[in-house]
Backbone of each chain as nested JSON, in Angstrom:
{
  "chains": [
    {"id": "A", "residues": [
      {"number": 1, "name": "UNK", "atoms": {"N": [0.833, 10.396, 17.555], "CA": [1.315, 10.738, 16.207], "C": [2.131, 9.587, 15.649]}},
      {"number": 2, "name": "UNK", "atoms": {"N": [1.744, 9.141, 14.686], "CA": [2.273, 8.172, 13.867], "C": [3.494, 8.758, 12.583]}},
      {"number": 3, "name": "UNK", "atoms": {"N": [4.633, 8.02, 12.715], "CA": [5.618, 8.181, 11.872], "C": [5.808, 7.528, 10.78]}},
      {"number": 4, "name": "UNK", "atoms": {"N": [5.904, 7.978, 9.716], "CA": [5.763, 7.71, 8.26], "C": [6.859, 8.169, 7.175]}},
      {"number": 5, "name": "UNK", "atoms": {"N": [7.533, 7.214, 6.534], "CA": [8.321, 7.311, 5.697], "C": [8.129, 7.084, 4.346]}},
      {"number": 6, "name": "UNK", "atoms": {"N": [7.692, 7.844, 3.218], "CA": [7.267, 7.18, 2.185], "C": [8.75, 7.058, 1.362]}},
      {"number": 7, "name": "UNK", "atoms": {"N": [9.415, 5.86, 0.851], "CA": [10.228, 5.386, 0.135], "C": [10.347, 5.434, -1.366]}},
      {"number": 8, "name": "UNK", "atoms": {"N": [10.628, 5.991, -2.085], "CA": [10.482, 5.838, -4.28], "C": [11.554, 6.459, -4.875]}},
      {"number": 9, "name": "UNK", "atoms": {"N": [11.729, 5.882, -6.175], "CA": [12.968, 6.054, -7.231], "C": [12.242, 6.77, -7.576]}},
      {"number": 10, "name": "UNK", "atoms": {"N": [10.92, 7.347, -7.506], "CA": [10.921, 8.068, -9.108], "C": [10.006, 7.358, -10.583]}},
      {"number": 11, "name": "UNK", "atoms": {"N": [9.926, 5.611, -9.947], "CA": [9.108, 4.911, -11.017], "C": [8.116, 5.484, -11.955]}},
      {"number": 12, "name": "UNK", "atoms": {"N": [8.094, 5.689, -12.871], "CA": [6.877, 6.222, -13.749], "C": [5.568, 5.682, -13.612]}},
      {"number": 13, "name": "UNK", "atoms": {"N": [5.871, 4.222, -14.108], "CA": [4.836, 3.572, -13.925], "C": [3.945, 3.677, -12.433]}},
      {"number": 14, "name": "UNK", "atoms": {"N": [4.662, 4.342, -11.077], "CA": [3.774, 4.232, -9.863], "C": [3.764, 5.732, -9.255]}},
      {"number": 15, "name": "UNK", "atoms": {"N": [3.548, 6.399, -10.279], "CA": [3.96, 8.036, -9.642], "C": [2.532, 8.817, -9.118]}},
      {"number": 16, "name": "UNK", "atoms": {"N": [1.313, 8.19, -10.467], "CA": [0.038, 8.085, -9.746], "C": [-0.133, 7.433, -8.24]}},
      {"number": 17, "name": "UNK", "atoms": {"N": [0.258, 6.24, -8.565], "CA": [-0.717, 5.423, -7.374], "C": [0.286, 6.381, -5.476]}},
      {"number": 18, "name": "UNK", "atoms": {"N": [1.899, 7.025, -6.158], "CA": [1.956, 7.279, -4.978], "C": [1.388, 8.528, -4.734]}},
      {"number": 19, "name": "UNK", "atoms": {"N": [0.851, 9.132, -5.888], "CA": [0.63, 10.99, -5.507], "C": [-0.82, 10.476, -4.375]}},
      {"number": 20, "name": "UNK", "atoms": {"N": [-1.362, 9.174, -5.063], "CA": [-2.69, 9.047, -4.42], "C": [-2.824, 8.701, -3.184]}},
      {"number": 21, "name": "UNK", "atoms": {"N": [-1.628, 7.71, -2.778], "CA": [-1.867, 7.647, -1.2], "C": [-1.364, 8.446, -0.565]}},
      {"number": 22, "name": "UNK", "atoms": {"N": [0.117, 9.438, -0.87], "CA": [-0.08, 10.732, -0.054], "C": [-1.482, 11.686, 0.099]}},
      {"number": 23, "name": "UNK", "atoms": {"N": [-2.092, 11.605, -0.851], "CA": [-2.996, 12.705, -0.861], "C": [-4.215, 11.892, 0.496]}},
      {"number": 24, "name": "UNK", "atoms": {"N": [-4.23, 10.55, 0.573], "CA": [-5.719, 9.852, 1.617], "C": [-4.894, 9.644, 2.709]}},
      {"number": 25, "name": "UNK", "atoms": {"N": [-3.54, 10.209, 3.028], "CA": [-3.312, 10.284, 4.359], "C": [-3.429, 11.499, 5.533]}},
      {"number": 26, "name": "UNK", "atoms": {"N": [-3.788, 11.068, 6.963], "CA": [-4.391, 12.123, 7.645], "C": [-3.025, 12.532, 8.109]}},
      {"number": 27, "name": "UNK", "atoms": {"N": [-2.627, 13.799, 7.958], "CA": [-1.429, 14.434, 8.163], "C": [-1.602, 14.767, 9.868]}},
      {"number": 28, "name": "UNK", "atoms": {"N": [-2.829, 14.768, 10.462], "CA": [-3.288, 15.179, 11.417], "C": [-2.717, 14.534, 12.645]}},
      {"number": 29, "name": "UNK", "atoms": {"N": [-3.112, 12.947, 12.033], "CA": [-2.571, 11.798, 12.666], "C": [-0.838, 10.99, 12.523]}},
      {"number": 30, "name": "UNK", "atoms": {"N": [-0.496, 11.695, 10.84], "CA": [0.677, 11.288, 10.955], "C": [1.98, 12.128, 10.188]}},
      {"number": 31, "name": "UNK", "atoms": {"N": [3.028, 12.226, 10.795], "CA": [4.12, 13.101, 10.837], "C": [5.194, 12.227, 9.332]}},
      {"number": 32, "name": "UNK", "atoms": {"N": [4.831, 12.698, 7.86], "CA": [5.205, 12.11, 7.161], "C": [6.293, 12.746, 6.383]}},
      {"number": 33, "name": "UNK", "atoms": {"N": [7.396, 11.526, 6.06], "CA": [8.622, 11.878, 5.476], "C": [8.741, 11.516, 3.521]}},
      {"number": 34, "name": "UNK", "atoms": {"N": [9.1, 12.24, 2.77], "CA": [9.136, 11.212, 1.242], "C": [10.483, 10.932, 1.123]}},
      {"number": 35, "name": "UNK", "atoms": {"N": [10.91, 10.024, 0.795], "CA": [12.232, 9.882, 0.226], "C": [12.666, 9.526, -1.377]}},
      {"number": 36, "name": "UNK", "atoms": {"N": [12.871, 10.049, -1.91], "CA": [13.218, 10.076, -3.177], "C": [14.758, 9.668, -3.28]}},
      {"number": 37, "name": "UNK", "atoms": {"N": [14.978, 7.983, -3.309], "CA": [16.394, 7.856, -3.296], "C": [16.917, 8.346, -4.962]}},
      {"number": 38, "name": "UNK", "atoms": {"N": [16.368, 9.075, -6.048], "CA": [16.852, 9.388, -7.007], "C": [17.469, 10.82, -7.127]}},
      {"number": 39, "name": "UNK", "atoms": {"N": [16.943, 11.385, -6.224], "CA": [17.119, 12.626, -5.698], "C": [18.165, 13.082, -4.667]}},
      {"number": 40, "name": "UNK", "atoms": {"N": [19.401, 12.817, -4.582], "CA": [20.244, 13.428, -3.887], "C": [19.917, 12.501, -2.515]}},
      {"number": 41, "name": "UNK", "atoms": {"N": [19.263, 11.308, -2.628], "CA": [19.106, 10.713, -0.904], "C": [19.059, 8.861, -0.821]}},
      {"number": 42, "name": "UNK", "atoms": {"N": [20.462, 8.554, -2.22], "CA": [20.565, 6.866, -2.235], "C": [21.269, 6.793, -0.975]}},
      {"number": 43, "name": "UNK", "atoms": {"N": [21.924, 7.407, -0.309], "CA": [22.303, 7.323, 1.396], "C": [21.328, 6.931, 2.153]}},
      {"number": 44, "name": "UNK", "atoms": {"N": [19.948, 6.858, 1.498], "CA": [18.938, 6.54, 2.691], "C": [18.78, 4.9, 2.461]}},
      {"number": 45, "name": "UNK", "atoms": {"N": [19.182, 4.582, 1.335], "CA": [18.972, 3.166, 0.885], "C": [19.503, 2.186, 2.206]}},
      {"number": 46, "name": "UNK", "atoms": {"N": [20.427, 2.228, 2.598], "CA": [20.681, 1.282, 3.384], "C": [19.876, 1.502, 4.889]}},
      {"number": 47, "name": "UNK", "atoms": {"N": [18.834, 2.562, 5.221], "CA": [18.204, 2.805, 6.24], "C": [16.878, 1.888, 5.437]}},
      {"number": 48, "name": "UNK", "atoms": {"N": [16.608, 2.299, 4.094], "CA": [15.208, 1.169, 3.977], "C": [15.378, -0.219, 3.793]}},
      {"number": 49, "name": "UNK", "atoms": {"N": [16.353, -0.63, 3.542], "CA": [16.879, -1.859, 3.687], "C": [16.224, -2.619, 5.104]}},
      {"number": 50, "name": "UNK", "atoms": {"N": [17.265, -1.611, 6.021], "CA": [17.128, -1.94, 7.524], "C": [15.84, -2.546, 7.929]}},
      {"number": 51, "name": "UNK", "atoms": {"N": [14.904, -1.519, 7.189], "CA": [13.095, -1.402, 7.66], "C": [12.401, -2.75, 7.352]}},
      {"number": 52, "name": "UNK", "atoms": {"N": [13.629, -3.276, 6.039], "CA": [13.067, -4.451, 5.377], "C": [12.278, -4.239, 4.224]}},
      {"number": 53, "name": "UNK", "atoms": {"N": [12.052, -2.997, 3.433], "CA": [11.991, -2.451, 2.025], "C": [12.642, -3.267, 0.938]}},
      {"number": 54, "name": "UNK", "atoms": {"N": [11.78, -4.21, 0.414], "CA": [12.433, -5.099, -0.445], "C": [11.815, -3.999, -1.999]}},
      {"number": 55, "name": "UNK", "atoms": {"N": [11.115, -3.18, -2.414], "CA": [10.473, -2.942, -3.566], "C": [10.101, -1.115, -2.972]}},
      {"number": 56, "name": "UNK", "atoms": {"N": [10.31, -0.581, -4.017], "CA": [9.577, 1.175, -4.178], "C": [8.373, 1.069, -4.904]}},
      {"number": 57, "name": "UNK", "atoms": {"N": [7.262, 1.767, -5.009], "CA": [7.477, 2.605, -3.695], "C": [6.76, 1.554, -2.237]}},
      {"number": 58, "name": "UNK", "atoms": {"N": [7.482, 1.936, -1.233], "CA": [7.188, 1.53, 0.231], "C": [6.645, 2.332, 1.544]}},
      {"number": 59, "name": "UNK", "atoms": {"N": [5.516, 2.092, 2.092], "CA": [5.581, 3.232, 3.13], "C": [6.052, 2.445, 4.349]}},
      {"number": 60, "name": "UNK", "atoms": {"N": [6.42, 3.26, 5.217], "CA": [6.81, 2.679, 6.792], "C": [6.478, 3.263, 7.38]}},
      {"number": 61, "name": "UNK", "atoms": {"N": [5.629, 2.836, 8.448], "CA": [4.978, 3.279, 9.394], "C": [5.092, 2.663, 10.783]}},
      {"number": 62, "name": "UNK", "atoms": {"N": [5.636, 4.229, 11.927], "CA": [5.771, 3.187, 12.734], "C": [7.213, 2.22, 12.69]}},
      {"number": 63, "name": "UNK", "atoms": {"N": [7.797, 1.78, 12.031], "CA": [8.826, 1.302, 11.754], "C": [8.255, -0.623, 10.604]}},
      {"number": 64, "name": "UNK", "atoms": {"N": [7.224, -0.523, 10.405], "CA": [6.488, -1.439, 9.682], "C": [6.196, -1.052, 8.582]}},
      {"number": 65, "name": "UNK", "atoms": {"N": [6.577, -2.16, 7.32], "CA": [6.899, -1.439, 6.097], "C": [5.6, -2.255, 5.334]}},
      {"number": 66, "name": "UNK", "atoms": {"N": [4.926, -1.325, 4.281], "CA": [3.784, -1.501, 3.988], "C": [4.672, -1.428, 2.054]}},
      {"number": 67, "name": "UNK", "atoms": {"N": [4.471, -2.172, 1.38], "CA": [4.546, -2.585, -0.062], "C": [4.017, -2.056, -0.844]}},
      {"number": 68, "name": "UNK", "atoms": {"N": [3.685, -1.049, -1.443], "CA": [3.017, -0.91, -2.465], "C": [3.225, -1.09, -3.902]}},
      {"number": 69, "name": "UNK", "atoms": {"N": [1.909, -1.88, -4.283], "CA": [2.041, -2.643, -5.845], "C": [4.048, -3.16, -5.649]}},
      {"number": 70, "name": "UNK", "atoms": {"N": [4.741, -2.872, -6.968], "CA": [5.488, -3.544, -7.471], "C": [5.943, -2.576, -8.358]}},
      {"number": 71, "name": "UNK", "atoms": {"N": [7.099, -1.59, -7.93], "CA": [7.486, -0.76, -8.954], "C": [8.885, -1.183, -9.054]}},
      {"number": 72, "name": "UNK", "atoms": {"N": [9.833, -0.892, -8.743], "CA": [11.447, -1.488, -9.115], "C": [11.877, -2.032, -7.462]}},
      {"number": 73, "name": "UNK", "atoms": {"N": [12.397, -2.783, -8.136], "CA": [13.077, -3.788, -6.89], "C": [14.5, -2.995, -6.581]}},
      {"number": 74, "name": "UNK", "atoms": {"N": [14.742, -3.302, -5.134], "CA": [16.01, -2.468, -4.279], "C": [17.27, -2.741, -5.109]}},
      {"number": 75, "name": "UNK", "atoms": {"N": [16.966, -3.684, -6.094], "CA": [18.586, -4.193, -6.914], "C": [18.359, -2.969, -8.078]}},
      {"number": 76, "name": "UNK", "atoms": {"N": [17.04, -2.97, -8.405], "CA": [16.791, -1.959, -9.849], "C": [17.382, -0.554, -9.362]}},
      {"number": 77, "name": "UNK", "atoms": {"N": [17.451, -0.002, -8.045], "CA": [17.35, 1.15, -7.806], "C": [18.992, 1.303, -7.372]}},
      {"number": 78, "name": "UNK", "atoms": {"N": [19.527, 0.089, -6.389], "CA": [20.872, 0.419, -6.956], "C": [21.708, 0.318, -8.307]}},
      {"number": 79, "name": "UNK", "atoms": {"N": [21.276, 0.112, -8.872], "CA": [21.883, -0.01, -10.342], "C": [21.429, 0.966, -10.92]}},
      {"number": 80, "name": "UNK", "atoms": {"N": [20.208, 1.729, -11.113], "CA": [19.869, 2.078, -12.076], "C": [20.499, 3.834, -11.396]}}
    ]},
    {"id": "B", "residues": [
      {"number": 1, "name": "UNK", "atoms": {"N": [-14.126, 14.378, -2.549], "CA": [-14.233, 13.538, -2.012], "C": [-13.651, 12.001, -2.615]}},
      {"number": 2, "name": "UNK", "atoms": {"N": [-12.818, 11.294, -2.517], "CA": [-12.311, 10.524, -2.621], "C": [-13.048, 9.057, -2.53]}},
      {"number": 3, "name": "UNK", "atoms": {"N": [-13.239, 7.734, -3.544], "CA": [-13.776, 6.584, -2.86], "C": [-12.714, 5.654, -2.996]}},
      {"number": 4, "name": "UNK", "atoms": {"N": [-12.967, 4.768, -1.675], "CA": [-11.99, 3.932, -1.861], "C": [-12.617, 2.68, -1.161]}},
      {"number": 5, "name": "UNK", "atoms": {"N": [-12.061, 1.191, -1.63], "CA": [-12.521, 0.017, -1.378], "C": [-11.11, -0.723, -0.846]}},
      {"number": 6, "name": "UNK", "atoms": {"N": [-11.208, -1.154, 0.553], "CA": [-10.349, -1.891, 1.17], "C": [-10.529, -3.175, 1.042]}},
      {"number": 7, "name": "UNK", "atoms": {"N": [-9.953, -3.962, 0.203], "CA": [-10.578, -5.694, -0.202], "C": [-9.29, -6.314, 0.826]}},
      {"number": 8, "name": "UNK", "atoms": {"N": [-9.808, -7.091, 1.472], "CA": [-8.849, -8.728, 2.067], "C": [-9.964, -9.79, 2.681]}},
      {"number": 9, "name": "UNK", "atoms": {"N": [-8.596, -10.825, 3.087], "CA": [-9.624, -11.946, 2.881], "C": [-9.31, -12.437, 4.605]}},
      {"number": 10, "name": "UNK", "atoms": {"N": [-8.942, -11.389, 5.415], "CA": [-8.455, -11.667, 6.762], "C": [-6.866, -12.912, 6.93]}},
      {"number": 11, "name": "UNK", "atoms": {"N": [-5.972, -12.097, 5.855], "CA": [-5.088, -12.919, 6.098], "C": [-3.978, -12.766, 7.683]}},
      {"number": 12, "name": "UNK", "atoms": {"N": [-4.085, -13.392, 7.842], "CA": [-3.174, -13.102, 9.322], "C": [-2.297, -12.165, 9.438]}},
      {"number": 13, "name": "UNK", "atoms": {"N": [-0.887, -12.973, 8.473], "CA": [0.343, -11.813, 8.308], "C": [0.112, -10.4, 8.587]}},
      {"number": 14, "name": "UNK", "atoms": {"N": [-1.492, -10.228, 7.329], "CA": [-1.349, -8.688, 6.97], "C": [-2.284, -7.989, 8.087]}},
      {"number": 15, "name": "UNK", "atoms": {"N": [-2.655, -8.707, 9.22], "CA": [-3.61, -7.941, 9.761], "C": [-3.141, -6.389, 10.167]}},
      {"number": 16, "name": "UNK", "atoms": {"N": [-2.056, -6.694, 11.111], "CA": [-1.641, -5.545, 11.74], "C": [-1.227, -4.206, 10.588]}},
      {"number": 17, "name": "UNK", "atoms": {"N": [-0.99, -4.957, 9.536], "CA": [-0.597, -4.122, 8.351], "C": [-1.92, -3.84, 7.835]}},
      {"number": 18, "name": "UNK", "atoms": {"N": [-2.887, -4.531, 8.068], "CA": [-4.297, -3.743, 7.828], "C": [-4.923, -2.462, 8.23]}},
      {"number": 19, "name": "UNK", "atoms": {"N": [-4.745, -2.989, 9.711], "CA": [-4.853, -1.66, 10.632], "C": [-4.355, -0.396, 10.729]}},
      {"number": 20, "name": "UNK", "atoms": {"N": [-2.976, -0.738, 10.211], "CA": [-2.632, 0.423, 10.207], "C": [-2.716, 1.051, 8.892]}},
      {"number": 21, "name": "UNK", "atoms": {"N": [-3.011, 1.376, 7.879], "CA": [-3.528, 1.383, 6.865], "C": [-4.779, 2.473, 6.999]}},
      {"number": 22, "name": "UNK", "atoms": {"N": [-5.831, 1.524, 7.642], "CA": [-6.776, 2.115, 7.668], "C": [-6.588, 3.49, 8.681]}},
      {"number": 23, "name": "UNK", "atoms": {"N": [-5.541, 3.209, 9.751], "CA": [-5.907, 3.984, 10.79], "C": [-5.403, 5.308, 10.289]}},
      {"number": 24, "name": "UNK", "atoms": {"N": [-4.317, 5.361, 9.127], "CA": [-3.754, 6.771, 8.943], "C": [-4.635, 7.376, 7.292]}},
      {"number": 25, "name": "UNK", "atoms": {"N": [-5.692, 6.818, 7.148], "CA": [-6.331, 6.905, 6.037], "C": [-7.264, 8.699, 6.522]}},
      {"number": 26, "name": "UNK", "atoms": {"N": [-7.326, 9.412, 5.838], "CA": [-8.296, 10.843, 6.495], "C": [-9.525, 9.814, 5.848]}},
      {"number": 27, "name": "UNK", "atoms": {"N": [-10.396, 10.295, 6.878], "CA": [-12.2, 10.204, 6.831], "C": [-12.317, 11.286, 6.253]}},
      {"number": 28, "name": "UNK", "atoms": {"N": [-12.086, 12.651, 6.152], "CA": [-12.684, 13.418, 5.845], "C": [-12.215, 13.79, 4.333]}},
      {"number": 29, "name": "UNK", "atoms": {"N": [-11.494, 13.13, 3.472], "CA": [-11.312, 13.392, 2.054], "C": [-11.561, 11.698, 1.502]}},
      {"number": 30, "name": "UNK", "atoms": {"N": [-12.032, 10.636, 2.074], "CA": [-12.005, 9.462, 1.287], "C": [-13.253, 8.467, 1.851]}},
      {"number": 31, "name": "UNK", "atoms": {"N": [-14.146, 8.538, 1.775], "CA": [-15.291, 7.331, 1.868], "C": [-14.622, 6.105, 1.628]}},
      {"number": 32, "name": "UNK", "atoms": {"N": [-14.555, 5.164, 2.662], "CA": [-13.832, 4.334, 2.751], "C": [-15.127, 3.273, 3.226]}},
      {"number": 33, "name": "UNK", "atoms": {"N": [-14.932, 1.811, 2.098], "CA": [-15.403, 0.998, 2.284], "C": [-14.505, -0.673, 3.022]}},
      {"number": 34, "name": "UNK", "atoms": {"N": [-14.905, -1.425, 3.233], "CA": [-14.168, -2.48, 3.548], "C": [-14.878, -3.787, 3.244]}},
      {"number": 35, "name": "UNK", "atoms": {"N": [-14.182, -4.725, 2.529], "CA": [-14.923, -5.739, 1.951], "C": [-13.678, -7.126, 2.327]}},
      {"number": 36, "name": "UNK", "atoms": {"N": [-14.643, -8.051, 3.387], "CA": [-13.944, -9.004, 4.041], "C": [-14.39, -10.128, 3.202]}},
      {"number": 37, "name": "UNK", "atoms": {"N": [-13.608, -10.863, 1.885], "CA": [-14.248, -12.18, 1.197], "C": [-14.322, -12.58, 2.254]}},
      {"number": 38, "name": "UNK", "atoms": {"N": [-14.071, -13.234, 3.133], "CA": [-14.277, -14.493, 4.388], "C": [-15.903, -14.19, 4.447]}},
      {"number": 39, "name": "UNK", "atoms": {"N": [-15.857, -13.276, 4.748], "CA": [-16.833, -13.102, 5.906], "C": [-18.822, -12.277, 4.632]}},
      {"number": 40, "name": "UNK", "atoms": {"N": [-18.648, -13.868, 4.053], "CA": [-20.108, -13.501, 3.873], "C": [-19.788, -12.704, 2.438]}},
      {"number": 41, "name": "UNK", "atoms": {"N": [-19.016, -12.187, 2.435], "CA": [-18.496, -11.161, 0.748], "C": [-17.917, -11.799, -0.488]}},
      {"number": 42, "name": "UNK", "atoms": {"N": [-17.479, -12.971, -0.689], "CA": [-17.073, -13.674, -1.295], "C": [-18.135, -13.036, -2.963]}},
      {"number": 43, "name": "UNK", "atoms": {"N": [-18.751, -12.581, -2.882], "CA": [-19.727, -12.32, -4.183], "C": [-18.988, -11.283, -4.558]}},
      {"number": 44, "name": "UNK", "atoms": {"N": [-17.582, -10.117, -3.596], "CA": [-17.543, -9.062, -4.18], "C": [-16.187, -9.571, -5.333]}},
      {"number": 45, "name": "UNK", "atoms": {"N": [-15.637, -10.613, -5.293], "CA": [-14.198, -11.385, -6.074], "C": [-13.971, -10.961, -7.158]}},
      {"number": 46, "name": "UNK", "atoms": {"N": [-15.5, -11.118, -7.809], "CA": [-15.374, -10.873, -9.657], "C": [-15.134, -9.36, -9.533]}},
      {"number": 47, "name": "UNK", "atoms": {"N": [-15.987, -8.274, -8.73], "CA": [-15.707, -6.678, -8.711], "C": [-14.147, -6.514, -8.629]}},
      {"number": 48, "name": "UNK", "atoms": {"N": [-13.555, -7.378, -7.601], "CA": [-12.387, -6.712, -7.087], "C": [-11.506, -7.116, -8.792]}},
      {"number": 49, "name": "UNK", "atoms": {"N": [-11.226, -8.521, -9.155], "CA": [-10.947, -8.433, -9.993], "C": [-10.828, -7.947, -11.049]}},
      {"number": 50, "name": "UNK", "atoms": {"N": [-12.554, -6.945, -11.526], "CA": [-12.308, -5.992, -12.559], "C": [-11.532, -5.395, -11.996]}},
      {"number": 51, "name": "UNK", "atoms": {"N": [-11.456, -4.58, -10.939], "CA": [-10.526, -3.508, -10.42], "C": [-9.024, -3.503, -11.199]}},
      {"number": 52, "name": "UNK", "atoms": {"N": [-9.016, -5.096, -11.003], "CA": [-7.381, -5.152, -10.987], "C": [-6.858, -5.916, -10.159]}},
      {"number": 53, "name": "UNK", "atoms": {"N": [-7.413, -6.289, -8.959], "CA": [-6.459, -6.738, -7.814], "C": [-6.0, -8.154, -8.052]}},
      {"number": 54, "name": "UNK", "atoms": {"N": [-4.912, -8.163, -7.865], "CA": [-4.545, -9.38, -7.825], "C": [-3.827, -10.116, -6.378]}},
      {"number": 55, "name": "UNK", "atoms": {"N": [-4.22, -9.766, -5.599], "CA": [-3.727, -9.759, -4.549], "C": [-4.437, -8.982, -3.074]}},
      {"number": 56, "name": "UNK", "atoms": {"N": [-4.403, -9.257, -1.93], "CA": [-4.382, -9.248, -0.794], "C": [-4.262, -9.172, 0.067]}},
      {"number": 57, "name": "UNK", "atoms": {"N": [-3.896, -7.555, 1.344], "CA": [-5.104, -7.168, 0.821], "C": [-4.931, -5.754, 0.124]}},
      {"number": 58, "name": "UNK", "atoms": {"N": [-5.525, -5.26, -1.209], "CA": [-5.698, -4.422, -1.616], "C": [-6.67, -3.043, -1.568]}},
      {"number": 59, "name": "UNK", "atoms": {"N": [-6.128, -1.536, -1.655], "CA": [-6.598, -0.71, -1.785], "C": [-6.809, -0.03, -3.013]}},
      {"number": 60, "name": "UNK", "atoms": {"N": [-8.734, 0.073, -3.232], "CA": [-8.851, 0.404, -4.72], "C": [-9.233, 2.578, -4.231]}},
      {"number": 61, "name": "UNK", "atoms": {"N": [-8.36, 2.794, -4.543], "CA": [-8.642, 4.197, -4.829], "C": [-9.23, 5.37, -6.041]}},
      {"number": 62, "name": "UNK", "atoms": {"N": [-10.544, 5.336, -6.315], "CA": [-10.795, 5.478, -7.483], "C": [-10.919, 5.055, -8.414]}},
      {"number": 63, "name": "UNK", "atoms": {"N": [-11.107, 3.661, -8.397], "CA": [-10.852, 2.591, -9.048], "C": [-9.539, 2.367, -9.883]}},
      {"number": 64, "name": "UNK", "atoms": {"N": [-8.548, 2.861, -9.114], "CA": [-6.899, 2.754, -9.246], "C": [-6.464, 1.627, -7.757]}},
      {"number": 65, "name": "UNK", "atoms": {"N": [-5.718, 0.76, -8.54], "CA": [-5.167, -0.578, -7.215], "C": [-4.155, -0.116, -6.884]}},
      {"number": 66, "name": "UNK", "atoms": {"N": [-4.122, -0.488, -5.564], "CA": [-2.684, -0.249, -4.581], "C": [-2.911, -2.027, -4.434]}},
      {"number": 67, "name": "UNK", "atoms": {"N": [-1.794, -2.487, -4.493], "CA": [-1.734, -3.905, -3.735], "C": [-0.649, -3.265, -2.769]}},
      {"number": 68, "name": "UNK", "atoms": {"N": [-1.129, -4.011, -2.091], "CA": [-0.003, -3.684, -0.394], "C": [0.079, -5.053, 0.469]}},
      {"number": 69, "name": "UNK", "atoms": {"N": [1.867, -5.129, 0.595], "CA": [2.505, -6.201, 0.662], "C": [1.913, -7.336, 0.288]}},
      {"number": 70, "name": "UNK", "atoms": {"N": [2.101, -8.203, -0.28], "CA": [1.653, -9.569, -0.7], "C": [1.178, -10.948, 0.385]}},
      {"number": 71, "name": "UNK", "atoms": {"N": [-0.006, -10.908, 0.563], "CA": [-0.998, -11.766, 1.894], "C": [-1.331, -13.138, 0.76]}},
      {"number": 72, "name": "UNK", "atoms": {"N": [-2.365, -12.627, -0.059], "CA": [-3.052, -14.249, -0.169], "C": [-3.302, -13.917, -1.446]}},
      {"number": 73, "name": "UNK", "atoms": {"N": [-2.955, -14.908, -3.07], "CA": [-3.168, -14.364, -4.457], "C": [-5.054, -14.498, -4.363]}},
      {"number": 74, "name": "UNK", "atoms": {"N": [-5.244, -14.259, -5.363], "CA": [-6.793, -14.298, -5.204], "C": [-7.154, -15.746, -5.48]}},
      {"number": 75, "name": "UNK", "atoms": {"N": [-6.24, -16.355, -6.338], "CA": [-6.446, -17.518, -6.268], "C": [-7.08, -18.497, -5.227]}},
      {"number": 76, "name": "UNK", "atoms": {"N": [-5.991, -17.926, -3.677], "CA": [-5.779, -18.63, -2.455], "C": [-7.401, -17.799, -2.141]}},
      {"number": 77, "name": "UNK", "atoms": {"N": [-7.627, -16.893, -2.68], "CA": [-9.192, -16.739, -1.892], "C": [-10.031, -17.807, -2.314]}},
      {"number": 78, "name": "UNK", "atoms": {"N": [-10.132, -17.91, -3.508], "CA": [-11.22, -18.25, -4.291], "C": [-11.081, -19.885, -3.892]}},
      {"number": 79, "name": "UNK", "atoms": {"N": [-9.878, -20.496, -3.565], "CA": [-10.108, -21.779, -3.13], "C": [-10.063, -22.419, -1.706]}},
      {"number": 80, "name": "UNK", "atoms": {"N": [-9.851, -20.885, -0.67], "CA": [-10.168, -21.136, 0.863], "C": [-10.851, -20.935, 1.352]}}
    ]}
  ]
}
């Protein structure tokens, strides 16, 4: 079983592309978390940091952080 | 049923980040293709580009782009 963290503010512009890769992942194979640091969970910010999460949304897998596209950068999300 | 097109150009960095990718992808909601420019595919560049991609290696989902983490611009394909 593979461990999975999906990382996002909330971006508008990437709310499709993330509904879409939750939806083509095998839940079967992997034990997945969302984090919505806009949502009651910017405490997690300094755990995606850690992972090396430079941009939202991000998945981590495994403890290996996978980029997706280019929605707000970790400075946009503490500030904003 | 879901289609989706996995474009890279076998960049090193992203291999392991390839793999895993694919490995938590369900077979059973997404027809999943894979298109290696290196290797003989170099004709698919102009497709991926309509897509969108600008980058390497990318997942086209529906003909919606995921770029995931940043490997090689297409540029670096088209002139290696």
């Amino acid at each position: 079983m593979s461990n999975a963290i999906f990382y996002h503010a909330g971006c508008p512009v990437c709310v499709s592309a993330e509904s879409q890769i939750l939806e083509i992942i095998d839940r079967r194979k992997v034990d997945l978390e969302v984090v919505h640091f806009g949502e009651g969970q910017a405490n997690r910010i300094r755990e995606a940091e850690a992972y090396g999460v430079k941009s939202v949304p991000a998945l981590v897998i495994d403890g290996q952080v996978l980029h997706i596209n280019f929605g707000a950068s970790m400075d946009d999300v503490k500030n904003g």
